[in-house]
N, C-alpha and C positions, 0 to 999 in steps of 0.2 A: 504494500500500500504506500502509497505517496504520502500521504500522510504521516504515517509510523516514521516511514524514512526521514522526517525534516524536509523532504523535497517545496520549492514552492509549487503550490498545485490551487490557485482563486479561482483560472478560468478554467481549468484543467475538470472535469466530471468525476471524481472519485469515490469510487462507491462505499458505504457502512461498512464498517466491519462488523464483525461477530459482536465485539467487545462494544462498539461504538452502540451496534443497535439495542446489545444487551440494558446500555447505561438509558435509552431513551426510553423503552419498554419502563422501564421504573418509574423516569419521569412521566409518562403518562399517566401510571397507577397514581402517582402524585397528583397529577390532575385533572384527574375524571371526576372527583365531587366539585370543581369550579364551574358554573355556569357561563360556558365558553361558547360566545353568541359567532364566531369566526376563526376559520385559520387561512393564515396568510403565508406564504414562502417565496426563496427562491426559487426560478426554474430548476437550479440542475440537480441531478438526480440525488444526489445526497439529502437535499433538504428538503427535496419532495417527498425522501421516503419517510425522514425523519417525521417533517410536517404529518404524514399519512398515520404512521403510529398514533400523536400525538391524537390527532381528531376525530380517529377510530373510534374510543367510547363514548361521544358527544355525537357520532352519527354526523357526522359534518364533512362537505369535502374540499379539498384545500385548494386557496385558489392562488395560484404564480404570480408573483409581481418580479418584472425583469428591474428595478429598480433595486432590487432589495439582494442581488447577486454579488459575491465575492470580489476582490480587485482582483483584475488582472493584473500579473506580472509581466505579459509582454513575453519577450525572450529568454525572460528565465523560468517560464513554467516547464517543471521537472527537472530542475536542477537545484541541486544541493546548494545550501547558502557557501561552504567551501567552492565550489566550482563556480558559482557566479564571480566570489572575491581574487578565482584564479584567471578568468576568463575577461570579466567586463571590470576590472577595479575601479576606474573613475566613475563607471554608475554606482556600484556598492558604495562607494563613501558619499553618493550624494544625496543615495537615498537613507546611509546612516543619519546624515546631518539635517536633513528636512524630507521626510516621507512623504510629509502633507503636498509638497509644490512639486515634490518630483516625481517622474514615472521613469523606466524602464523602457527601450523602445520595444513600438509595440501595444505598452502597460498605461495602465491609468495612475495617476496621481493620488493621492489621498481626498484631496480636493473634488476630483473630480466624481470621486465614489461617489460624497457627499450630498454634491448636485444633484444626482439621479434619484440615491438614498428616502435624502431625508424629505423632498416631496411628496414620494411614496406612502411613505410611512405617515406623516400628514395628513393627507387623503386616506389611509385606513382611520388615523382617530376620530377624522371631520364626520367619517359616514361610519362612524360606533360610539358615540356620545354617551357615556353611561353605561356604556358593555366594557366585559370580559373580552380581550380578543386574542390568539395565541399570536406570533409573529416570530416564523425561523429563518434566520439572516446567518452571516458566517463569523467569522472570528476578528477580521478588520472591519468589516463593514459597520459589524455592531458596537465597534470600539470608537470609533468617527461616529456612529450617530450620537454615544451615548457622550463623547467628548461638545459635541455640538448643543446638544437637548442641555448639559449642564452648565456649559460655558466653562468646559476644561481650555487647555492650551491645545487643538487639535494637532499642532508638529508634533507635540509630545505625549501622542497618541498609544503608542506603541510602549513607550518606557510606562507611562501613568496608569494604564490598564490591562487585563488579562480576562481572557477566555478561555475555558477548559470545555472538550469535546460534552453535546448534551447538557451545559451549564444553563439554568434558569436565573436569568433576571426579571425582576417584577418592575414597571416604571407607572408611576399613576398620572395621566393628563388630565388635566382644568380648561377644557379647548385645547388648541392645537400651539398654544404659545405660551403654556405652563407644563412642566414636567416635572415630577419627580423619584428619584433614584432609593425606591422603598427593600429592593434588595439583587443581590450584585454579584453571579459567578458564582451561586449555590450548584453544591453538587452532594446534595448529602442524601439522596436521593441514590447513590453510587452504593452504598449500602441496603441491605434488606429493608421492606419495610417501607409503608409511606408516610411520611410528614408533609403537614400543612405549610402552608402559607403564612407568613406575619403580617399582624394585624395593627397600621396604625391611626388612633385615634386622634380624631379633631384638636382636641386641646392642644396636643404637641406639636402643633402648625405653626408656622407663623404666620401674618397677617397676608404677609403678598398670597399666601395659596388660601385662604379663607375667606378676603371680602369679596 
């Protein structure tokens, strides 16, 4: 698997593994008592299948937003980050030093995920106002949106955030121009056994998210 391997692999189609599908299967179990009015994914086939576990016991079927798809790396899809560093160096250092502005030829920039991303995504909260909705996106994508939605430093995307395969984040929108980050890279679900969701109440708000 390209994945296992380290390989870069955004635009590349790489399928579940055992172990990946095994970790989603649980998260599901995790979320089958939420009242989950939508699922939404990438096209390719990883996250449709993941998306398809996930919306199984809700009876719901998943609908693709190409918006909401991996970066591409351009020329370095399926190569090792060694081999790009032996191969393209002055791209490697410049996508070390700004991810966000740079791309790979070929590749997309950080940036320009974003642009595609975070409209998408937008347009699911505008037409779910008040809903449950699931949203399976990849490991950059949902690092740039969630740098965006909080007013992180999006260059420093990749050092300031992390995703683990199957990781549930929860974000709660107020419209489509309040968000907030009520839980983050949960994977405790990777063990037996389902657990709930955290619960937060109103009081612990501040006022920008309650008038």
């Amino acid at each position: 698997m390209l994945t296992a391997e380290d390989r870069f692999a955004g635009a590349t189609d790489v399928a579940l593994s055992d172990e990946g599908r095994a970790q989603v299967e649980r998260l599901s179990t995790r979320l089958a008592s939420v009242p989950v009015a939508a699922v939404y994914a990438s096209p390719l086939g990883r996250t449709m299948d993941t998306a398809g576990i996930l919306a199984g016991p809700h009876g719901l079927d998943v609908r693709a937003r190409d918006g909401l798809r991996e970066i591409s790396h351009g020329h370095w899809e399926k190569m090792t980050r060694q081999e790009v560093e032996q191969q393209f160096p002055e791209e490697a250092a410049a996508w070390d030093e700004d991810p966000y502005s740079f791309a790979p030829v070929g590749g997309e920039s950080g940036l320009e995920v974003t642009a595609r991303a975070l409209p998408a995504l937008l347009d699911i909260v505008r037409h779910h106002d008040g809903e449950a909705v699931i949203v399976v996106s990849h490991k950059a994508t949902i690092r740039l949106l969630l740098s965006t939605l909080l007013g992180f430093d999006p260059r420093r995307y990749r050092d300031n955030l992390d995703q683990d395969p199957a990781a549930l984040n929860v974000v709660d929108f107020k419209g489509p121009v309040r968000a907030r980050l009520t839980l983050f890279n949960d994977t405790s679900h990777y063990s037996e056994g389902c657990f709930t969701l955290p619960k937060t109440t109103e009081p612990r708000l501040s006022t920008w998210w309650t008038k």
